[in-house]
mmCIF file of the C-alpha atoms, coordinates in Angstrom:
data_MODEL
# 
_entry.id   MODEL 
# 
loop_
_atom_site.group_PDB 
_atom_site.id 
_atom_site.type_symbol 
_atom_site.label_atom_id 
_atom_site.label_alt_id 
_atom_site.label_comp_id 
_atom_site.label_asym_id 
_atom_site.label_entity_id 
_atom_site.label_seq_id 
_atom_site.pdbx_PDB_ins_code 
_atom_site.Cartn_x 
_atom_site.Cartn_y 
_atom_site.Cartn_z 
_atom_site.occupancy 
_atom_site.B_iso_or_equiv 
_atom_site.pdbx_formal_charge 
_atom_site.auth_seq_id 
_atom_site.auth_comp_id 
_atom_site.auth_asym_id 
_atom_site.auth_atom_id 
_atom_site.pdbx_PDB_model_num 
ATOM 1  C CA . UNK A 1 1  ? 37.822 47.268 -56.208 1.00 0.00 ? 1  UNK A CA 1 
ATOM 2  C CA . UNK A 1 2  ? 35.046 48.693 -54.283 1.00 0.00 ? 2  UNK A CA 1 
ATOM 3  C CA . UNK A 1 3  ? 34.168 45.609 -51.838 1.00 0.00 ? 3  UNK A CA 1 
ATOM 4  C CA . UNK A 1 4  ? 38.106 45.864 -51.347 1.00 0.00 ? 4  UNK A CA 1 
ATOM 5  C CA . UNK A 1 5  ? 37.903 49.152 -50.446 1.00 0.00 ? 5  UNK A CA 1 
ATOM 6  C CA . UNK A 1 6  ? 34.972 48.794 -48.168 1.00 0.00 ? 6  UNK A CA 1 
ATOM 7  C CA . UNK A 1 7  ? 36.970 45.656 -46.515 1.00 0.00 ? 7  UNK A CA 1 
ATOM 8  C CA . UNK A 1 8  ? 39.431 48.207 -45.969 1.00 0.00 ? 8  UNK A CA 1 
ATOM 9  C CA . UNK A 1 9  ? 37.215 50.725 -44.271 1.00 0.00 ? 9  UNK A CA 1 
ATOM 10 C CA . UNK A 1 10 ? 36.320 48.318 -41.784 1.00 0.00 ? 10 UNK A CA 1 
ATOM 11 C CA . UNK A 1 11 ? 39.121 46.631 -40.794 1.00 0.00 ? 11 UNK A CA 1 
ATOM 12 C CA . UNK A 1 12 ? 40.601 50.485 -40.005 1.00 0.00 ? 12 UNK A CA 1 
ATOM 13 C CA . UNK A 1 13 ? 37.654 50.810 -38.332 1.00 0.00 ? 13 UNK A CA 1 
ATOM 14 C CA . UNK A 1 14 ? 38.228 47.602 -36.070 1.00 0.00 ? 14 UNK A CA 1 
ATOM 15 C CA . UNK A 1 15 ? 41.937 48.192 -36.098 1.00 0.00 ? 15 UNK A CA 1 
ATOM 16 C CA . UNK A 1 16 ? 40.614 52.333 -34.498 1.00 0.00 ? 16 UNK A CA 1 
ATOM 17 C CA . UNK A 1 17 ? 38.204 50.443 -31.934 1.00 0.00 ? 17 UNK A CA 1 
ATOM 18 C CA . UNK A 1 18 ? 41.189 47.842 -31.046 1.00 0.00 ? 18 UNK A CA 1 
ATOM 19 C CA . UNK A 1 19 ? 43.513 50.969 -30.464 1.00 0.00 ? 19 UNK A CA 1 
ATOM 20 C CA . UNK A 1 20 ? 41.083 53.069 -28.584 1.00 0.00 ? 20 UNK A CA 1 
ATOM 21 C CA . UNK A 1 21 ? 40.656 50.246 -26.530 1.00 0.00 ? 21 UNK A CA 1 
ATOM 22 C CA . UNK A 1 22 ? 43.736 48.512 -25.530 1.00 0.00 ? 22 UNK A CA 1 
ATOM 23 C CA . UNK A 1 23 ? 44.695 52.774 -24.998 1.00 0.00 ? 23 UNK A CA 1 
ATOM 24 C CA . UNK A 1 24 ? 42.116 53.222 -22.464 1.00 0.00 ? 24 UNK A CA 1 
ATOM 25 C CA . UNK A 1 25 ? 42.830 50.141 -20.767 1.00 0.00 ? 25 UNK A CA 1 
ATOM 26 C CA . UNK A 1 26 ? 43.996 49.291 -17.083 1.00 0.00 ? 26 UNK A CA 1 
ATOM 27 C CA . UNK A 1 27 ? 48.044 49.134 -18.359 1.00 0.00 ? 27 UNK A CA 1 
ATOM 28 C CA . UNK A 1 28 ? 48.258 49.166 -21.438 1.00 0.00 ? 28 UNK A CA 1 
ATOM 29 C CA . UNK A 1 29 ? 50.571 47.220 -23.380 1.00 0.00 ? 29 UNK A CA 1 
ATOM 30 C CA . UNK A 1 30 ? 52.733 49.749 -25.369 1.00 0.00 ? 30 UNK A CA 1 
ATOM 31 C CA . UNK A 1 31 ? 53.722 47.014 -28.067 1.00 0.00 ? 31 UNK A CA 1 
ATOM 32 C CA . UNK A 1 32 ? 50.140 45.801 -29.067 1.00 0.00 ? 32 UNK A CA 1 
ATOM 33 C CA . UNK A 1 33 ? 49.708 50.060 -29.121 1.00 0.00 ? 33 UNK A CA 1 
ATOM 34 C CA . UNK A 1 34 ? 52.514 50.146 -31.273 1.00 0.00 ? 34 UNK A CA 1 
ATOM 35 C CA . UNK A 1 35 ? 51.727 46.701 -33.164 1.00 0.00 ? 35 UNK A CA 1 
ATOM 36 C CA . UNK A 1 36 ? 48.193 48.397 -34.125 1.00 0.00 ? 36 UNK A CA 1 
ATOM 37 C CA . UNK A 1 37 ? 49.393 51.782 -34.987 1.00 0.00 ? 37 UNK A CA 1 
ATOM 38 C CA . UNK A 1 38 ? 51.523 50.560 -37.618 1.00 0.00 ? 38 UNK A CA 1 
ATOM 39 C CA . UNK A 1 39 ? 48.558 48.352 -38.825 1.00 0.00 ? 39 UNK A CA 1 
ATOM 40 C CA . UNK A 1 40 ? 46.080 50.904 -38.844 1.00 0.00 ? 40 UNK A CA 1 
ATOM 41 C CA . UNK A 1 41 ? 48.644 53.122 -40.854 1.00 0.00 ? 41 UNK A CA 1 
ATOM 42 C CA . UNK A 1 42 ? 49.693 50.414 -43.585 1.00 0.00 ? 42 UNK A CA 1 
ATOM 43 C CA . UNK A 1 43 ? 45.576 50.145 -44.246 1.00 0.00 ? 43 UNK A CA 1 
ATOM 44 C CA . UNK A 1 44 ? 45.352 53.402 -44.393 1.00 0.00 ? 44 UNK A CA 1 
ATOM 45 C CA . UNK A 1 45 ? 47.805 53.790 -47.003 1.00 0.00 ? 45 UNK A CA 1 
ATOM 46 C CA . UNK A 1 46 ? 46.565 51.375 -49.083 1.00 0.00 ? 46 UNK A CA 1 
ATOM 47 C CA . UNK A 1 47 ? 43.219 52.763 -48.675 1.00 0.00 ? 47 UNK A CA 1 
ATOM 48 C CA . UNK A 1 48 ? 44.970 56.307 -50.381 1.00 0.00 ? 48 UNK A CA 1 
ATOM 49 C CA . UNK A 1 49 ? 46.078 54.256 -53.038 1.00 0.00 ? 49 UNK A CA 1 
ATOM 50 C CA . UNK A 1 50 ? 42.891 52.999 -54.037 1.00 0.00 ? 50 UNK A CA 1 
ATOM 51 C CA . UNK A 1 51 ? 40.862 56.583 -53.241 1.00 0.00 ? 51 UNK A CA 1 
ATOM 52 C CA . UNK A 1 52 ? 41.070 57.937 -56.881 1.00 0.00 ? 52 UNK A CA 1 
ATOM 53 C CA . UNK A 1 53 ? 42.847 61.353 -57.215 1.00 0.00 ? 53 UNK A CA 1 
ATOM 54 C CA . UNK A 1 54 ? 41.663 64.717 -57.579 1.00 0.00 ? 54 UNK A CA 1 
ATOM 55 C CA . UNK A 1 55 ? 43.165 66.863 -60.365 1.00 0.00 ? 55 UNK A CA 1 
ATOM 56 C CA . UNK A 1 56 ? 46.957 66.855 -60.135 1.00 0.00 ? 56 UNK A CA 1 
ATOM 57 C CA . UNK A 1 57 ? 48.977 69.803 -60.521 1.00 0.00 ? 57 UNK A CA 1 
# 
C-alpha cells in the first residue's frame, strides 16, 4: 500500500507541474487544462481513499 501511495504522490505531483505549466504557457490549450484537472483530481481521490481516517464521528 505504501509504495502505491507514494506512486500516487508523485504522479499528482507531475500531473501539478504538467498543469502549472501548460497554464503558464504562450496559449494554452484549455482541453489538455481540462484533461489534467480531472486527472489530477481522480489521483487525488484515490489518494483520500488510501490516507487512513481520523476518528469518525
Amino acid at each position: 500500500m505504501k509504495a502505491r501511495y507514494y506512486k500516487l504522490t508523485e504522479l499528482h505531483a507531475k500531473l501539478d507541474t504538467a498543469l502549472r505549466r501548460e497554464i503558464n504557457a504562450r496559449a494554452p490549450d484549455q482541453f489538455r487544462v481540462m484533461a489534467l484537472k480531472r486527472r489530477k483530481l481522480r489521483v487525488k481521490d484515490l489518494l483520500a481513499r488510501l490516507t487512513p481516517r481520523a476518528l469518525s464521528a
